[in-house]
C-alpha positions in Angstrom: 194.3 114.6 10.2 191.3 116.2 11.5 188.7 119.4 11.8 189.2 121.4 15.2 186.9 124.4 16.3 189.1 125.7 19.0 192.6 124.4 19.3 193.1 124.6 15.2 192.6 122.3 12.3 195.6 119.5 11.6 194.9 119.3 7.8 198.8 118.3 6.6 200.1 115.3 7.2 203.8 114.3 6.9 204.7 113.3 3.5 206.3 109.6 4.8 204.0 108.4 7.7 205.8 106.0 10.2 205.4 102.1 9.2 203.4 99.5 11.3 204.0 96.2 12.6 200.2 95.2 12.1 197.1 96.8 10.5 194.8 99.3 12.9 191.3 98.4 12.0 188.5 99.9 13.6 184.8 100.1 13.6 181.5 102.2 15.1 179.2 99.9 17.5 177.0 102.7 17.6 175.7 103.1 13.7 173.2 106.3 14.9 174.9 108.8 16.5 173.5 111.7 17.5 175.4 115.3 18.1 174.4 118.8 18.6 171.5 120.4 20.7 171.5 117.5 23.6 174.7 115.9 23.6 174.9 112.2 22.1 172.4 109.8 22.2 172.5 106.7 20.3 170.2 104.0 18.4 170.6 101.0 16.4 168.9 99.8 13.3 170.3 97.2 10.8 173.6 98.6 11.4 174.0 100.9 8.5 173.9 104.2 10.0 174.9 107.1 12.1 173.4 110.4 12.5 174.3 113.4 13.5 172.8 117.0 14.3 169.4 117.6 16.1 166.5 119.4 14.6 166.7 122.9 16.7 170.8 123.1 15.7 169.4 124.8 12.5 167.9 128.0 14.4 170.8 127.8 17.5 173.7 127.6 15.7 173.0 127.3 11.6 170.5 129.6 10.8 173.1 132.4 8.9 175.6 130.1 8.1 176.9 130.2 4.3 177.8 127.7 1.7 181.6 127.7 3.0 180.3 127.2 6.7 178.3 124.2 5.7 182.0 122.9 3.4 183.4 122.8 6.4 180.4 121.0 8.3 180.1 118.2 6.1 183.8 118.0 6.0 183.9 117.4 9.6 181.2 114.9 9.4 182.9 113.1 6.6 185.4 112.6 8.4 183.5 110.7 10.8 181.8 108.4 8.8 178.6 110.1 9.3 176.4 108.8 6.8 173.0 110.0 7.6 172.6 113.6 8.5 169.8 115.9 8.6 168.8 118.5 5.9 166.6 120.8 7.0 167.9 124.1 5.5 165.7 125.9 3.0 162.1 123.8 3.5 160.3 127.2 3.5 160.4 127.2 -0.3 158.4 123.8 -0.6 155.7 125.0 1.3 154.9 127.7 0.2 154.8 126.5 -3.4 153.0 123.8 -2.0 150.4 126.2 -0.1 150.1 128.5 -3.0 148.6 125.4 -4.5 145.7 124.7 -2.5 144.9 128.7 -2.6 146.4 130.3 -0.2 148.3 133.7 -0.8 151.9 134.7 -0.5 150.1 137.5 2.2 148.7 134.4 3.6 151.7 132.6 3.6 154.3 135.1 5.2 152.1 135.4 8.4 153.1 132.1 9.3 156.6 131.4 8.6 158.8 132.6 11.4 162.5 134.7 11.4 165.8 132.7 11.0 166.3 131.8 14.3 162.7 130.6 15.3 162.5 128.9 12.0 163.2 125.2 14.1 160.0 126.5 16.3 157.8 127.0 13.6 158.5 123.5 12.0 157.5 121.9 15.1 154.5 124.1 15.8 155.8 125.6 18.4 155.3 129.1 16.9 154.0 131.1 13.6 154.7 134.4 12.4 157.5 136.9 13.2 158.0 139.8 15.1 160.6 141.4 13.7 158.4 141.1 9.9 157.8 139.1 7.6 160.2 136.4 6.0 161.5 137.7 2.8 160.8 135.7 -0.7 164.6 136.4 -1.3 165.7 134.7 1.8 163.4 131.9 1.1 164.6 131.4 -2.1 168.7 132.0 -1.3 168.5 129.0 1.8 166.6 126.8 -1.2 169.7 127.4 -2.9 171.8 126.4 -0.7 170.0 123.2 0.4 170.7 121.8 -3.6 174.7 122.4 -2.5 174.3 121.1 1.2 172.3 117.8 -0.8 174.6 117.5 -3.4 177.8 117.7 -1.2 176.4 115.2 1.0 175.3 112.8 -1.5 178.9 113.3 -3.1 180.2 112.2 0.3 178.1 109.1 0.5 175.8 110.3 2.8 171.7 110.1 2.7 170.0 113.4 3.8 167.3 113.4 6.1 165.1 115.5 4.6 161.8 117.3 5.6 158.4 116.6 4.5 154.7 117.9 5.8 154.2 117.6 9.4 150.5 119.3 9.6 151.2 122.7 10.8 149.7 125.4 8.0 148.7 128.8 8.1 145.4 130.0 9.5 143.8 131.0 6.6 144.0 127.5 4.9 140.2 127.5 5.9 139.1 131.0 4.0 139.5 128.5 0.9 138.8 125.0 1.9 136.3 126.0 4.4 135.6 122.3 5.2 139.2 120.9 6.2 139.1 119.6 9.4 141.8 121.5 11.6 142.2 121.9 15.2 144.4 124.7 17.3 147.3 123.3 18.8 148.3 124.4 22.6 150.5 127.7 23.0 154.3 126.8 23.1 156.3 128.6 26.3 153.3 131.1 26.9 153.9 132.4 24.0 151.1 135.3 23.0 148.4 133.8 20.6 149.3 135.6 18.1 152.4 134.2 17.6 151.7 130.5 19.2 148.8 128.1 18.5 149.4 126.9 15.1 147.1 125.6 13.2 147.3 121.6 13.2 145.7 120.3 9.8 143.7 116.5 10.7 145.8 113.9 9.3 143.2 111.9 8.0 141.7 115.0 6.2 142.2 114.4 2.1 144.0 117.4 2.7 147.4 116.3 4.5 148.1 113.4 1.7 147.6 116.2 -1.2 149.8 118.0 0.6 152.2 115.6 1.8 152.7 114.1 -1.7 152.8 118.1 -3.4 155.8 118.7 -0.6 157.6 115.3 -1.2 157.8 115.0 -5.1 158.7 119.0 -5.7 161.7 117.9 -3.2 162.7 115.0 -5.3 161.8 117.3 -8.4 164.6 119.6 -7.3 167.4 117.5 -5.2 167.2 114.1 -7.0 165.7 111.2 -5.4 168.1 110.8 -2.5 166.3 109.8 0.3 163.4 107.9 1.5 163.6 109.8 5.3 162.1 112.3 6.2 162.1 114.2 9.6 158.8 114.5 10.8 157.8 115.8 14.5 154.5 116.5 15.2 154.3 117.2 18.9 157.4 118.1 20.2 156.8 120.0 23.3 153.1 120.5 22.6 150.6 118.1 23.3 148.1 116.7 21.2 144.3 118.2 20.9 142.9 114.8 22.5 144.5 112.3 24.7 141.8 109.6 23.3 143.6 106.8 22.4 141.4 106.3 19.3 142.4 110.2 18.3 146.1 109.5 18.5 146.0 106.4 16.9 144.6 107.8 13.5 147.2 110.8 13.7 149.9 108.8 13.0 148.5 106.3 11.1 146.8 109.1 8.6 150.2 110.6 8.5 152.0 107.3 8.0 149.8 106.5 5.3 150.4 110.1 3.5 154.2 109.5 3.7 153.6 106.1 2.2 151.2 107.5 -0.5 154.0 110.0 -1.6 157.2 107.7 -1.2 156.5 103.4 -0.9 159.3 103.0 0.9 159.3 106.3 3.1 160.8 106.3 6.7 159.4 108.7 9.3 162.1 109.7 11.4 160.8 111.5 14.5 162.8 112.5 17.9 161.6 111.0 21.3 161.6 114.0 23.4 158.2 114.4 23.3 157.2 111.6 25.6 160.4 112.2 27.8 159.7 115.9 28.0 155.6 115.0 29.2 155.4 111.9 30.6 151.9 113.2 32.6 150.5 113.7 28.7 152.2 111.0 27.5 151.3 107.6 29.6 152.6 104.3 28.1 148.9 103.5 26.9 149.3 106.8 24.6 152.9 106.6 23.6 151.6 103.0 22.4 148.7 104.3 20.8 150.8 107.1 19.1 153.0 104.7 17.6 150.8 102.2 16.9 149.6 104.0 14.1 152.9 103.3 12.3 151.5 99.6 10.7 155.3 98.4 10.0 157.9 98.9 12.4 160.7 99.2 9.9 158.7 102.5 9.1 159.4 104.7 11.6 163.0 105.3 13.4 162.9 107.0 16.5 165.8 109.3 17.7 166.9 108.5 21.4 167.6 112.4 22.9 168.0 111.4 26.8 170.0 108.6 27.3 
């Protein structure tokens, strides 16, 4: 019995199955495993786990898919004991209730949320806004929608979601109404015209990120249960950080660490390792230990293996 793409799906199964001599037992000694955009990497923790599906996979191949495409997903995954896999569909509806809060208008707001397909790019801050027009309320609203089935159905299956939370990245009026946040431009992504690159990159240790941190993560919980206590959360993937002082990148993840904590005691920060694989100039082993050092507890932060 299984779920096949290409060659067809074996569903039925004969009605008297043949007897054995002993029991077939087996087991996963991989408990993460990792599927999608890079091929599979693996990583261990406590042995509870395995995940599946890479952050990009939701613009490259999910972007349009439907409630039925994502039965079928899950299905598959069920069916290999998948019990950790990433939600990431709708998270546009989140922020911008959670931006409209802090005074910024829907005008505001649509100039930095990106089409369908880019939508994994603007999450990371790779990119902002969208050539082909603005993102429509009813879209935002319809993939919401469908992230409360995706949830529930993985929840049903005994699965935790991944789910996102507040990364930094915010539109570039957030100053015309807090005029003194601290915020710093972050480096265009793939030469990539300004106007569509250089996101805005809100200080972590501003007041600012926690309000908004703990805004984005309860009106999740508020809407899908409390489910989870990961969260997917990459700040610099194939950007690099406004400073390479060691001082600088220490407080970025500790003031982000410390907003996650603020908004959920026993929140994980799940983040992909690409970054320091993909710049290993920018990222020297002093930095990459700075970065992470800012993480207090160890068993706060899992770290997704993409290149082994």
């Amino acid at each position: 019995m299984d779920i096949f793409w290409y060659i067809g799906s074996r569903l039925d199964i004969a009605t008297t199955l043949p007897p054995l001599d002993v029991p077939i037992t087996g087991s996963s000694i991989v408990p993460w495993r990792y599927h999608f955009n890079t091929g599979e990497s693996y990583l261990r923790r406590n042995h509870q786990f395995s995940l599946i599906d890479s952050t990009v996979t939701f613009s490259y191949t999910t972007a349009f898919w439907n409630w039925e495409d994502w039965e079928l997903e899950l299905d598959w995954l069920a069916l290999r004991g998948v019990n950790l896999p990433l939600a990431w569909v709708g998270q546009e509806k989140i922020l911008v209730d959670a931006f409209r809060e802090i005074g910024l208008t829907d005008a505001e707001i649509s100039t930095f949320f990106s089409g369908p397909a880019f939508q994994a790019r603007n999450r990371f801050g790779n990119i902002q806004g969208s050539w082909g027009g603005d993102l429509p309320m009813e879209w935002i609203n319809d993939q919401f929608e469908l992230q409360k089935n995706i949830t529930k159905r993985m929840v049903e299956l005994g699965m935790t979601p991944v789910l996102p939370c507040f990364t930094g990245y915010v539109p570039r009026a957030i100053t015309r109404g807090l005029p003194n946040v601290s915020v710093s431009d972050a480096p265009d992504w793939s030469n990539f015209p300004t106007q569509y690159t250089n996101d805005t990159f809100l200080d972590p240790l501003d007041p600012t990120f926690e309000v908004l941190q703990k805004s984005i993560i309860s009106k999740q919980a508020d809407a899908l249960g409390n489910i989870t206590h990961i969260y997917t959360l990459d700040q610099f993937n194939e950007i690099d950080p406004a400073s390479g002082n060691l001082d600088y990148l220490t407080n970025v993840s500790y003031g982000t660490w410390k907003s996650l904590k603020a908004a959920d005691p026993e929140a994980i920060w799940m983040m992909q390792g690409w970054l320091f694989y993909k710049n290993p100039t920018f990222w020297t082993n002093p930095r990459v230990e700075a970065y992470l050092g800012g993480v207090r507890d160890n068993g706060d932060m899992l770290i997704l293996d993409l290149t082994s």
